[in-house]
PDB file of N, CA, C and O in Angstrom:
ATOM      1  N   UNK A   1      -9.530  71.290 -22.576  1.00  0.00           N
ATOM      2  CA  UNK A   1     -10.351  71.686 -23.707  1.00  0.00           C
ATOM      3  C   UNK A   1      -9.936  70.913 -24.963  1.00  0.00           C
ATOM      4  O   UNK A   1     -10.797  70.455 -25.714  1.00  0.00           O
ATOM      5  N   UNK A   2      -8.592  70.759 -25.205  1.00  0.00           N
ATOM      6  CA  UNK A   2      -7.757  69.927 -26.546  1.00  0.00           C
ATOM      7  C   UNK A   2      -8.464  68.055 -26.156  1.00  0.00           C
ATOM      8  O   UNK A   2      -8.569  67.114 -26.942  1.00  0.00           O
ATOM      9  N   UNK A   3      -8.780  68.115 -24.846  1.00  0.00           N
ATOM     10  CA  UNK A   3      -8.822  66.449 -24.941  1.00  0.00           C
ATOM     11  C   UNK A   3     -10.518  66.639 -25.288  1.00  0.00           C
ATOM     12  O   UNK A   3     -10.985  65.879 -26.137  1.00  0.00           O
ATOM     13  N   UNK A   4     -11.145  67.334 -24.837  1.00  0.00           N
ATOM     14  CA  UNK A   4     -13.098  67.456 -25.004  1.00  0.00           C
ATOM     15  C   UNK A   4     -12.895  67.429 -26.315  1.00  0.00           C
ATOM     16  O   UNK A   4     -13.640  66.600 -26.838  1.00  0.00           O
ATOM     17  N   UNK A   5     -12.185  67.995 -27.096  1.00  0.00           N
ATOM     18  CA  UNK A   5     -12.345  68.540 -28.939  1.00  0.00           C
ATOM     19  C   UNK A   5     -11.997  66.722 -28.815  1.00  0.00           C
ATOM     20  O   UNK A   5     -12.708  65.718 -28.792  1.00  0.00           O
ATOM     21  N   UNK A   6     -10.980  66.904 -28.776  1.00  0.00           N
ATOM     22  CA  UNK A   6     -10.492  64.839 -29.189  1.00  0.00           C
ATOM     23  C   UNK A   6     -11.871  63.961 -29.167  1.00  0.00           C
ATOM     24  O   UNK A   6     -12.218  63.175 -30.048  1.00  0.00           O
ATOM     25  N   UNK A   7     -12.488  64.229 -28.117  1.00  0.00           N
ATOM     26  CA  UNK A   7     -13.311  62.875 -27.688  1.00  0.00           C
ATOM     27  C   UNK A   7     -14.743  63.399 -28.777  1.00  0.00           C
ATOM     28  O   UNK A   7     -15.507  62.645 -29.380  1.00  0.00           O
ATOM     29  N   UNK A   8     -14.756  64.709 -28.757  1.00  0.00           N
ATOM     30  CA  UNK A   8     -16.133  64.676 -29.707  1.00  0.00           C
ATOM     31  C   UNK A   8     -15.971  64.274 -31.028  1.00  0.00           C
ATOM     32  O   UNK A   8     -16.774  63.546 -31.611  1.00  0.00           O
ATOM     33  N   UNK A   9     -14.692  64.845 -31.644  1.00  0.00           N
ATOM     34  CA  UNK A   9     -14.553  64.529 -32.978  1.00  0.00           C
ATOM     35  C   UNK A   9     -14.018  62.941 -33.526  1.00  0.00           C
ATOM     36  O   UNK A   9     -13.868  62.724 -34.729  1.00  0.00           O
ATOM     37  N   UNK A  10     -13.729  61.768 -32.359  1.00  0.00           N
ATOM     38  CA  UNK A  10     -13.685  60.466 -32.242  1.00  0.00           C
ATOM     39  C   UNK A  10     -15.017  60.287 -32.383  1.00  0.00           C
ATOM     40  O   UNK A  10     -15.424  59.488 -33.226  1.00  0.00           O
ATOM     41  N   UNK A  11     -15.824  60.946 -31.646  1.00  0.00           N
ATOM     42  CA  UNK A  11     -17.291  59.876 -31.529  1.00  0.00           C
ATOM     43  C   UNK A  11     -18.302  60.603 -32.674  1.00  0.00           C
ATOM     44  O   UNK A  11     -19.459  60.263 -32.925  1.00  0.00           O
ATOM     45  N   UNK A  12     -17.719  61.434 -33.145  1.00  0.00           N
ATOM     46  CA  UNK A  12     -18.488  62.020 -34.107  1.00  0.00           C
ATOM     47  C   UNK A  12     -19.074  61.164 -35.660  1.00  0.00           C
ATOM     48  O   UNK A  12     -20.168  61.214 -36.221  1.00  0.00           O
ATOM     49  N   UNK A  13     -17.519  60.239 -36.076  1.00  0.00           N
ATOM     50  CA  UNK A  13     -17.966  59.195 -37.321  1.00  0.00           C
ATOM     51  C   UNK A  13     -19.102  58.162 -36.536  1.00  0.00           C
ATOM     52  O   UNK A  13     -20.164  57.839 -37.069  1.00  0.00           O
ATOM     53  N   UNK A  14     -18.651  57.687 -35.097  1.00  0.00           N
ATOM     54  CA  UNK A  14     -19.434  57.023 -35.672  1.00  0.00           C
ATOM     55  C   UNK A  14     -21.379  57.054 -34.939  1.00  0.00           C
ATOM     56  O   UNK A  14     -22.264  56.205 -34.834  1.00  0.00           O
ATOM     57  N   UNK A  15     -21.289  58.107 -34.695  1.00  0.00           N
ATOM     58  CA  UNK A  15     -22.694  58.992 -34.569  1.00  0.00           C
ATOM     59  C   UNK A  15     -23.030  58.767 -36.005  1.00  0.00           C
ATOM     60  O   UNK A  15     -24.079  58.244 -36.381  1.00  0.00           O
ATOM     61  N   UNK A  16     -22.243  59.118 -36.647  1.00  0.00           N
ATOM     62  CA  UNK A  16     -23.014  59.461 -38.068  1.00  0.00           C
ATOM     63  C   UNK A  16     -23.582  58.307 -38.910  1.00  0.00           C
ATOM     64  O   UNK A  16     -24.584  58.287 -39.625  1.00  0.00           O
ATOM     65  N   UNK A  17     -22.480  57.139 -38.581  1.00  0.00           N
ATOM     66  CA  UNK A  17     -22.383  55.820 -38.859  1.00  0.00           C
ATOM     67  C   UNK A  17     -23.849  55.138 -38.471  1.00  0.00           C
ATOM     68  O   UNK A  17     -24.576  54.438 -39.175  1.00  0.00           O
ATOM     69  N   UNK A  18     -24.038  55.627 -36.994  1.00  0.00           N
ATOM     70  CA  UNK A  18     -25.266  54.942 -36.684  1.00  0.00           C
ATOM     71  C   UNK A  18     -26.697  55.861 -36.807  1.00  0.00           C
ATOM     72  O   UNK A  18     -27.779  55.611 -36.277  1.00  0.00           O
ATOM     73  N   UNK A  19     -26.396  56.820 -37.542  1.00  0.00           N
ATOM     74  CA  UNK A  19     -27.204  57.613 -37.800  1.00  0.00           C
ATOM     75  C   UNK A  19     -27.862  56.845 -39.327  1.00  0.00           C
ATOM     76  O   UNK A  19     -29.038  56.485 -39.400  1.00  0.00           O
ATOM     77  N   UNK A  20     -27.122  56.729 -40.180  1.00  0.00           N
ATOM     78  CA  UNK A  20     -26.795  56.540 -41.039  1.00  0.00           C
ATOM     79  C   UNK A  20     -27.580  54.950 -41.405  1.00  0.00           C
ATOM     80  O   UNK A  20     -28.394  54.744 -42.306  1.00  0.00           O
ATOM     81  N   UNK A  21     -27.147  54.144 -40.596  1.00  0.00           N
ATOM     82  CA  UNK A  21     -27.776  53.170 -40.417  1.00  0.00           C
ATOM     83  C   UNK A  21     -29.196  52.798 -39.791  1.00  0.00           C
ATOM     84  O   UNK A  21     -29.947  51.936 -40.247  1.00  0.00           O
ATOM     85  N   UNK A  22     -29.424  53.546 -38.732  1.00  0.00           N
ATOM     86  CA  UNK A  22     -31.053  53.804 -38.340  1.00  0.00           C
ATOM     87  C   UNK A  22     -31.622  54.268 -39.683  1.00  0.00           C
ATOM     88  O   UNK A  22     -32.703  53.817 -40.062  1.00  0.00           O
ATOM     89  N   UNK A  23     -30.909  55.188 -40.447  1.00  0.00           N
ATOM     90  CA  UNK A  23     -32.163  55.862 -41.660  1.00  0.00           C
ATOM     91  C   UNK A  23     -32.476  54.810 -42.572  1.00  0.00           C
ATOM     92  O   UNK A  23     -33.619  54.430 -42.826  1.00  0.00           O
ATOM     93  N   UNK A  24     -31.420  54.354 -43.054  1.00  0.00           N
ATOM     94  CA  UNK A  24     -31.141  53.189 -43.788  1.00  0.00           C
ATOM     95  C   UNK A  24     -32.268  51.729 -42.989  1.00  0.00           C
ATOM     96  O   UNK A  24     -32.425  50.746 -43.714  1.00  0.00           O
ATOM     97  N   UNK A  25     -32.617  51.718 -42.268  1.00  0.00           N
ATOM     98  CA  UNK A  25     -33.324  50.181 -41.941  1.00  0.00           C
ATOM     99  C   UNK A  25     -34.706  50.868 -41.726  1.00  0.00           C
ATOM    100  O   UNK A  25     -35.631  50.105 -41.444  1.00  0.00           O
ATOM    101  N   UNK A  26     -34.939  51.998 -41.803  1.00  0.00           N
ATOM    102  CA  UNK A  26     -36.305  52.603 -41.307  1.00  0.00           C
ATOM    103  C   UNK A  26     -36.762  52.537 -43.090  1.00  0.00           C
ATOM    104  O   UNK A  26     -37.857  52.257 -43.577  1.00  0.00           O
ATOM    105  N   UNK A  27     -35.407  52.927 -43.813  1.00  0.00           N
ATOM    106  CA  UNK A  27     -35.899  52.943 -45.140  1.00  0.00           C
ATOM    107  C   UNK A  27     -36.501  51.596 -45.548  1.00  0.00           C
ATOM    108  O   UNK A  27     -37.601  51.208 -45.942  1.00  0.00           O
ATOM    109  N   UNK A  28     -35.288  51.041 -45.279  1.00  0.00           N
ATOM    110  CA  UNK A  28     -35.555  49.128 -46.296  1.00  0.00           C
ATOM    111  C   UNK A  28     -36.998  48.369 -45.337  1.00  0.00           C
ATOM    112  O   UNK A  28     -37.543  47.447 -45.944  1.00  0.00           O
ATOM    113  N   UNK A  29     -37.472  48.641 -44.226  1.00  0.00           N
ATOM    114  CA  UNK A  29     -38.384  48.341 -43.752  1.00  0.00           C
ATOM    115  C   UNK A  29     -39.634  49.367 -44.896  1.00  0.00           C
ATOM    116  O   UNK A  29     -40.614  49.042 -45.567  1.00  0.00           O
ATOM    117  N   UNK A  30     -39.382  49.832 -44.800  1.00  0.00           N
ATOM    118  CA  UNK A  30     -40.867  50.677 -46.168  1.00  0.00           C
ATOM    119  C   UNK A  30     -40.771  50.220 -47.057  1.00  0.00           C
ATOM    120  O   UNK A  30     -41.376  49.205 -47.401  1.00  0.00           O
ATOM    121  N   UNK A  31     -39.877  50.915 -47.777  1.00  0.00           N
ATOM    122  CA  UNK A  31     -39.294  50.353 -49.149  1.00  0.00           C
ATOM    123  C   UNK A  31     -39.461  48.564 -49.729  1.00  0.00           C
ATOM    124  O   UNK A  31     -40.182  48.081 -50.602  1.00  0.00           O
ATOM    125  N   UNK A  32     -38.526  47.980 -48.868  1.00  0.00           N
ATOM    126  CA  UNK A  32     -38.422  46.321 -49.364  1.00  0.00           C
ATOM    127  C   UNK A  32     -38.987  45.889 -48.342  1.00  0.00           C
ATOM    128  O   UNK A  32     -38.020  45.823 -47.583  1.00  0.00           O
ATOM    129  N   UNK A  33     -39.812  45.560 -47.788  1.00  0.00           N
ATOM    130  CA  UNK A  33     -40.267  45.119 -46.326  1.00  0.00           C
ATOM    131  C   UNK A  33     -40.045  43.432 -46.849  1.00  0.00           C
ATOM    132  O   UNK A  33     -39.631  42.832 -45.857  1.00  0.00           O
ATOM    133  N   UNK A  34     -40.172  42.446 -48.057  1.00  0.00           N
ATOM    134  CA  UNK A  34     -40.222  41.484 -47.626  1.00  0.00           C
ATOM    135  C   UNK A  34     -38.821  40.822 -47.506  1.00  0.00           C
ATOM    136  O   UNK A  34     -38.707  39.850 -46.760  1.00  0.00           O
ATOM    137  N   UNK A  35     -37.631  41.339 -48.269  1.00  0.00           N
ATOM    138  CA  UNK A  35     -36.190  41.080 -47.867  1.00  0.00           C
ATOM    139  C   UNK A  35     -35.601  41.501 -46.817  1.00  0.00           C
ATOM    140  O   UNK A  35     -34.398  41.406 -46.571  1.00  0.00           O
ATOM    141  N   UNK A  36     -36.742  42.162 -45.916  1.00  0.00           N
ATOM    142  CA  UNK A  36     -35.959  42.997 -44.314  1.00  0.00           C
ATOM    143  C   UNK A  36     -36.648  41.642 -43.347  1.00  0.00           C
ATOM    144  O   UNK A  36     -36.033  41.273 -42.346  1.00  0.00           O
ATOM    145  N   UNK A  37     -37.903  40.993 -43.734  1.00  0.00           N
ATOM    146  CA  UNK A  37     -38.863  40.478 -42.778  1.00  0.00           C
ATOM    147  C   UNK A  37     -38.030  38.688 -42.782  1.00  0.00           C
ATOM    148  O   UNK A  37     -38.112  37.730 -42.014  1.00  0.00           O
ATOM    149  N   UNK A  38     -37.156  38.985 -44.258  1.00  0.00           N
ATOM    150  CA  UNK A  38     -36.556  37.488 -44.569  1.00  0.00           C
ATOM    151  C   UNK A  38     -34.975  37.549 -44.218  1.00  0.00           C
ATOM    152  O   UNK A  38     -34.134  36.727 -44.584  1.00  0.00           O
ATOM    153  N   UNK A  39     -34.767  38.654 -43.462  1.00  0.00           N
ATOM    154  CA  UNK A  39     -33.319  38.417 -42.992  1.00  0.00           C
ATOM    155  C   UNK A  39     -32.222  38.587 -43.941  1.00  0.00           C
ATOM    156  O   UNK A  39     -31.073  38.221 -43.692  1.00  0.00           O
ATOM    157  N   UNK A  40     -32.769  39.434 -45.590  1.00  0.00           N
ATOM    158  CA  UNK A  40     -31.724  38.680 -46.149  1.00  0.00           C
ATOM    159  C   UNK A  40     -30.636  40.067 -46.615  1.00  0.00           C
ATOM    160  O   UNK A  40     -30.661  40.275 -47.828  1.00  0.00           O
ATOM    161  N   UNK A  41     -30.053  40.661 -46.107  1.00  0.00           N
ATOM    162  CA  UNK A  41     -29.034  41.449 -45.963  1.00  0.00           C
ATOM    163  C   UNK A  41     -28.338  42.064 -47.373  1.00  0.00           C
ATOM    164  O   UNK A  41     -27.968  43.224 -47.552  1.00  0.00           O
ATOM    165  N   UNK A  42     -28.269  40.873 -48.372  1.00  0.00           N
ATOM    166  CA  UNK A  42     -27.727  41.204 -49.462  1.00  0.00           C
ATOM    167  C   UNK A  42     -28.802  41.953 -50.383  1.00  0.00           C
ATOM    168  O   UNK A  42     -28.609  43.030 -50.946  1.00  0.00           O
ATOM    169  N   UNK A  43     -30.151  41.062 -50.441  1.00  0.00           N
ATOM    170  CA  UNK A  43     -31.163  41.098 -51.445  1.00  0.00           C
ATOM    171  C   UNK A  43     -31.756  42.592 -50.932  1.00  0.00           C
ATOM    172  O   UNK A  43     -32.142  43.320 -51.847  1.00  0.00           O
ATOM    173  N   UNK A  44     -31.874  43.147 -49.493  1.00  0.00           N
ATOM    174  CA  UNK A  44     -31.999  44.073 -49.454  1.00  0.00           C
ATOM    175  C   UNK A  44     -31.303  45.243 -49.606  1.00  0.00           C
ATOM    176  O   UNK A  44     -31.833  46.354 -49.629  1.00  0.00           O
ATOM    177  N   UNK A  45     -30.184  45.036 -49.706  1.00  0.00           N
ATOM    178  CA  UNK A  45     -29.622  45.773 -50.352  1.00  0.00           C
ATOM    179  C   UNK A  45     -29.744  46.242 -52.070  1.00  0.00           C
ATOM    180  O   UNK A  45     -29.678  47.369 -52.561  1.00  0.00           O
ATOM    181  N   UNK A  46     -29.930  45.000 -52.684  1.00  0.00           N
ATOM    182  CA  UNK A  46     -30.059  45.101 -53.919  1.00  0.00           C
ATOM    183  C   UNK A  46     -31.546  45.972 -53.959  1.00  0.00           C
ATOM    184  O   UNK A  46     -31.621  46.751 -54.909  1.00  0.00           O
ATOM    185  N   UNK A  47     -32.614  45.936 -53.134  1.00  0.00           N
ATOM    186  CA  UNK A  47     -33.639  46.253 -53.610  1.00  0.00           C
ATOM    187  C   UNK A  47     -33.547  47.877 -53.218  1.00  0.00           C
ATOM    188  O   UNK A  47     -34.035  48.710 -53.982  1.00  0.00           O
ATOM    189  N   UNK A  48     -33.034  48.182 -52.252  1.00  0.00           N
ATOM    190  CA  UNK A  48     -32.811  49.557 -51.799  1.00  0.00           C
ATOM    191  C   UNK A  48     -31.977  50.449 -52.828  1.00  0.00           C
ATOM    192  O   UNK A  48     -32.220  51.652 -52.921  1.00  0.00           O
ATOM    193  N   UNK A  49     -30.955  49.813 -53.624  1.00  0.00           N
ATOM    194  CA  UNK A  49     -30.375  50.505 -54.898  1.00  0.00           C
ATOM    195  C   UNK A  49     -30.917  50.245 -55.959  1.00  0.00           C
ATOM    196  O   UNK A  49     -30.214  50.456 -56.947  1.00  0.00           O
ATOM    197  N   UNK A  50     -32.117  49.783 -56.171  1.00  0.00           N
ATOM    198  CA  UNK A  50     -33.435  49.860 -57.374  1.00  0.00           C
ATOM    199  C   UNK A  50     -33.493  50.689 -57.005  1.00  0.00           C
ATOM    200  O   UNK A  50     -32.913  51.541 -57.678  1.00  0.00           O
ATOM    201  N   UNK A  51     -34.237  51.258 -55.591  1.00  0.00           N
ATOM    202  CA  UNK A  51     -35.119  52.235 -55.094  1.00  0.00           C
ATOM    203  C   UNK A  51     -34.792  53.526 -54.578  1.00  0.00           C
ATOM    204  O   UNK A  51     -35.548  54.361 -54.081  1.00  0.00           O
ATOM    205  N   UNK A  52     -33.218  53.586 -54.819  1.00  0.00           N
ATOM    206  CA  UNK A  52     -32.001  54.530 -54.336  1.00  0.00           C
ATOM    207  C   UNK A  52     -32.734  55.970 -54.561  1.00  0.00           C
ATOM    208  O   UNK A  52     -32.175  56.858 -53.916  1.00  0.00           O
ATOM    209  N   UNK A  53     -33.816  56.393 -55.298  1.00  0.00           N
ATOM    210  CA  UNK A  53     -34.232  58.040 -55.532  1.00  0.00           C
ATOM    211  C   UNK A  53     -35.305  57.920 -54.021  1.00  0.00           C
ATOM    212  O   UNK A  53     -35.828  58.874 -53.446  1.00  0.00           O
ATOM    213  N   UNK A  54     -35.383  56.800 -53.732  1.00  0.00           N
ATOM    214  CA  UNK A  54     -36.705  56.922 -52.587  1.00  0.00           C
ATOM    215  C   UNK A  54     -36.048  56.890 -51.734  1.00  0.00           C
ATOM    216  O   UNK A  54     -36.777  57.079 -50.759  1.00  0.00           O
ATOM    217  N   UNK A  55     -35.182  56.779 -51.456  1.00  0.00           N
ATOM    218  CA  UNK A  55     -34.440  56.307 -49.951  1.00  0.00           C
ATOM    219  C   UNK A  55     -34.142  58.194 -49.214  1.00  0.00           C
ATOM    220  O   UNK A  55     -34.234  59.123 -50.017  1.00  0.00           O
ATOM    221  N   UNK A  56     -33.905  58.415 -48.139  1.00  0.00           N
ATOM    222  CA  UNK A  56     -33.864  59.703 -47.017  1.00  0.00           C
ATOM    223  C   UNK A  56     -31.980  60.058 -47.407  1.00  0.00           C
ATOM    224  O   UNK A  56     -31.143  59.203 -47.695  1.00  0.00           O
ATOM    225  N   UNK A  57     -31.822  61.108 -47.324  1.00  0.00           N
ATOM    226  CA  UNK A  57     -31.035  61.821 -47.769  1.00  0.00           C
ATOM    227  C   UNK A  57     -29.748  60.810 -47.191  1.00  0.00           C
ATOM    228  O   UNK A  57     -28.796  60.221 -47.703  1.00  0.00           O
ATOM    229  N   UNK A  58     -30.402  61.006 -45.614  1.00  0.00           N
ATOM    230  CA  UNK A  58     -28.421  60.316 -44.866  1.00  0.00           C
ATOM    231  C   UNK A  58     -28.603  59.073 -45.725  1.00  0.00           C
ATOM    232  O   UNK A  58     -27.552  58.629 -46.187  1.00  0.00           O
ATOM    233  N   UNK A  59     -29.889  58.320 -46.080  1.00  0.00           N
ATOM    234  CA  UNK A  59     -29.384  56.535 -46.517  1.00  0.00           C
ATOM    235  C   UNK A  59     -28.984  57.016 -47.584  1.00  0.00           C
ATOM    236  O   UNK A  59     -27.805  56.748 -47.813  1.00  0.00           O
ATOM    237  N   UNK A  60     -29.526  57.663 -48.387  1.00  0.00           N
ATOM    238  CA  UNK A  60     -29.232  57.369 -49.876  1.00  0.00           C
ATOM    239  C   UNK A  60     -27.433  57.834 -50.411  1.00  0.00           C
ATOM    240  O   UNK A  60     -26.940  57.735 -51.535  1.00  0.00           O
ATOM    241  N   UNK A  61     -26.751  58.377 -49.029  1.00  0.00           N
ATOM    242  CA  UNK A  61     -25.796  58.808 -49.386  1.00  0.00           C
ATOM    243  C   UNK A  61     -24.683  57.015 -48.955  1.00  0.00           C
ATOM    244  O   UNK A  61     -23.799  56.610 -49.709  1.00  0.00           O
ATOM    245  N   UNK A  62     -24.917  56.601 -48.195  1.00  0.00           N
ATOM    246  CA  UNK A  62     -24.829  54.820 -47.789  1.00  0.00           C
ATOM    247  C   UNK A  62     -25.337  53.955 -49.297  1.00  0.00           C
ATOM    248  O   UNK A  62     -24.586  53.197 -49.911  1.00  0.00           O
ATOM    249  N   UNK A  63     -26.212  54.149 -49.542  1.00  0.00           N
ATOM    250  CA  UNK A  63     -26.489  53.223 -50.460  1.00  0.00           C
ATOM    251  C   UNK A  63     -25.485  53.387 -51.596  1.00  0.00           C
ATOM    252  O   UNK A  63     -24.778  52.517 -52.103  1.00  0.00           O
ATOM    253  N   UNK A  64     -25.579  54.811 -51.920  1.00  0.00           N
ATOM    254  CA  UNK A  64     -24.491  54.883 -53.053  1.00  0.00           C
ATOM    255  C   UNK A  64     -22.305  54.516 -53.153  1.00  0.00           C
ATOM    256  O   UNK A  64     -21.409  54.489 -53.997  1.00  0.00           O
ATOM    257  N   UNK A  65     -22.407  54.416 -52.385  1.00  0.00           N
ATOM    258  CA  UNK A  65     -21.366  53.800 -51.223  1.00  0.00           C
ATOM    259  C   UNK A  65     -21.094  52.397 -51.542  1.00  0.00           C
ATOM    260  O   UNK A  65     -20.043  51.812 -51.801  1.00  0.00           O
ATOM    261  N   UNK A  66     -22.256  52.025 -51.460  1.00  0.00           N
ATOM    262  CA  UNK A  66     -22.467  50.125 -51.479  1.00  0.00           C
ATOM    263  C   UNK A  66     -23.011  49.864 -52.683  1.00  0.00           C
ATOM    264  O   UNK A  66     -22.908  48.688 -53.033  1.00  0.00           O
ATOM    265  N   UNK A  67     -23.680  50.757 -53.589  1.00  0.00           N
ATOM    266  CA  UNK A  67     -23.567  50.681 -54.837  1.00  0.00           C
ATOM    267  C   UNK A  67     -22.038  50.615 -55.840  1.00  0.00           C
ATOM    268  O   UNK A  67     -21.724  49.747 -56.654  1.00  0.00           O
ATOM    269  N   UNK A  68     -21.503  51.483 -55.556  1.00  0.00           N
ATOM    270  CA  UNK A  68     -20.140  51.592 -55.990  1.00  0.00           C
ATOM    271  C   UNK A  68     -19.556  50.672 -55.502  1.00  0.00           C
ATOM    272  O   UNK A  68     -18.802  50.231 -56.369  1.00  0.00           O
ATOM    273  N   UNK A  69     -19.454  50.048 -54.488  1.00  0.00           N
ATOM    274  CA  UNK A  69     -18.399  48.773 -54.161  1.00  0.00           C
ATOM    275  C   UNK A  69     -18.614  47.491 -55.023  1.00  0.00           C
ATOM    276  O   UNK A  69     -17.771  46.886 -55.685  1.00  0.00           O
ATOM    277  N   UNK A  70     -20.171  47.169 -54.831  1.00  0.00           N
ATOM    278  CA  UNK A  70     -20.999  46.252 -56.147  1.00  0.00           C
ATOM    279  C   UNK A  70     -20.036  46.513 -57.185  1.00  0.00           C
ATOM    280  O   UNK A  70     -19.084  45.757 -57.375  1.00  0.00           O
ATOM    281  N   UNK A  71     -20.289  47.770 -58.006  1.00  0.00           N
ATOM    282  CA  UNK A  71     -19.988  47.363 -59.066  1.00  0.00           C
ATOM    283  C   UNK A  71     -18.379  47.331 -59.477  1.00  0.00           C
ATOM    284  O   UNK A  71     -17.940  46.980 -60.572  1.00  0.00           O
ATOM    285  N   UNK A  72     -17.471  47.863 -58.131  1.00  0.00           N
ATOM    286  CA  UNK A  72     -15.904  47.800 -58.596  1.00  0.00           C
ATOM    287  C   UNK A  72     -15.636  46.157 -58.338  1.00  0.00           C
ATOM    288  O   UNK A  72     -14.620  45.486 -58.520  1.00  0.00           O
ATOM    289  N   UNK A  73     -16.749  45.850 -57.921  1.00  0.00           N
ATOM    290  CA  UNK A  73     -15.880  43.709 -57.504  1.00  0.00           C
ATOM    291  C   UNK A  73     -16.426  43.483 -58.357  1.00  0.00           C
ATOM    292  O   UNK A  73     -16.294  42.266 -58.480  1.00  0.00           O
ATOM    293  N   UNK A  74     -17.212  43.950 -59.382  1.00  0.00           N
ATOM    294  CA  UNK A  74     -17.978  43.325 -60.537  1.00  0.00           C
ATOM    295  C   UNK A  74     -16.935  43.445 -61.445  1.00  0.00           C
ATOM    296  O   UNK A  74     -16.655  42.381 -61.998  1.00  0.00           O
ATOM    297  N   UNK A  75     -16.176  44.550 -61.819  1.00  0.00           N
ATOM    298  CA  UNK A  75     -15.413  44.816 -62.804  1.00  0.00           C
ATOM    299  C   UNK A  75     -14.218  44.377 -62.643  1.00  0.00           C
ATOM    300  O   UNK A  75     -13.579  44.595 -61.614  1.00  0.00           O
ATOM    301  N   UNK A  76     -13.710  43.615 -63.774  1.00  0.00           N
ATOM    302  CA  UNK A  76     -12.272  42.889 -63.457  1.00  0.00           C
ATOM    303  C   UNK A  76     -11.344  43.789 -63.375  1.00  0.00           C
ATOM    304  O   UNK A  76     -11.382  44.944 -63.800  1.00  0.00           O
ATOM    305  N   UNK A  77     -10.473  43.230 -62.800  1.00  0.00           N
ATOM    306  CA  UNK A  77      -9.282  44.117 -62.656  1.00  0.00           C
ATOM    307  C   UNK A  77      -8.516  44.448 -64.219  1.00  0.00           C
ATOM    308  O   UNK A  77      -8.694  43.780 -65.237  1.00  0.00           O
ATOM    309  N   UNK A  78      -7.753  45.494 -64.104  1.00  0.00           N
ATOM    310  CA  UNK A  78      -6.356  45.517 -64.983  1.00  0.00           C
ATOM    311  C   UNK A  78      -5.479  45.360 -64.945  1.00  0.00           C
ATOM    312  O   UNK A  78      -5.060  45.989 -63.974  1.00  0.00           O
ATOM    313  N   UNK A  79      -4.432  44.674 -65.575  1.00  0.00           N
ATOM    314  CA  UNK A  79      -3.328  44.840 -65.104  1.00  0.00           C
ATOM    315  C   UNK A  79      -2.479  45.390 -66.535  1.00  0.00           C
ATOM    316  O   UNK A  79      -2.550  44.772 -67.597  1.00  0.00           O
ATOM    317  N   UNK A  80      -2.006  46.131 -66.430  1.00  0.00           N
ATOM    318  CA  UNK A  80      -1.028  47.347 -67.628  1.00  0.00           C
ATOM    319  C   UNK A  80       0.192  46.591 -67.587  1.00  0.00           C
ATOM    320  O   UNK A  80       1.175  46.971 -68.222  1.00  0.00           O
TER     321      UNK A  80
END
């Protein structure tokens, strides 16, 4: 029973992961259809965090994710 709990709660991230990601490409296919049809990975991204209030609950919680990473490599570091 301790090893069944193990194996569900291993495969559980990344269920969610690909959950997560199906919502997310079902989105950017509506949403940005011509940066999904052009392959271009980054630009759709950028257009999906314009559009971040339209996006489905699981993406929009991903987008904001990859929003925040954007802007911490944007911001220079400190050093004290």
């Amino acid at each position: 029973m301790v090893l069944a709990l193990a194996v569900v709660s291993t495969a559980t991230p990344a269920a969610a992961a690909d959950e997560g990601r199906k919502a997310c490409f079902a989105d950017a296919k509506r949403l940005c259809p011509a940066q999904v049809k052009a392959f271009n990975r980054k630009a759709a991204e950028a257009c999906m965090i314009q559009r971040i209030d339209e996006t489905s609950p699981t993406c929009h919680a991903k987008m904001l994710a990859i929003r925040d990473q954007r802007m911490a490599k944007q911001q220079p570091s400190r050093r004290d």
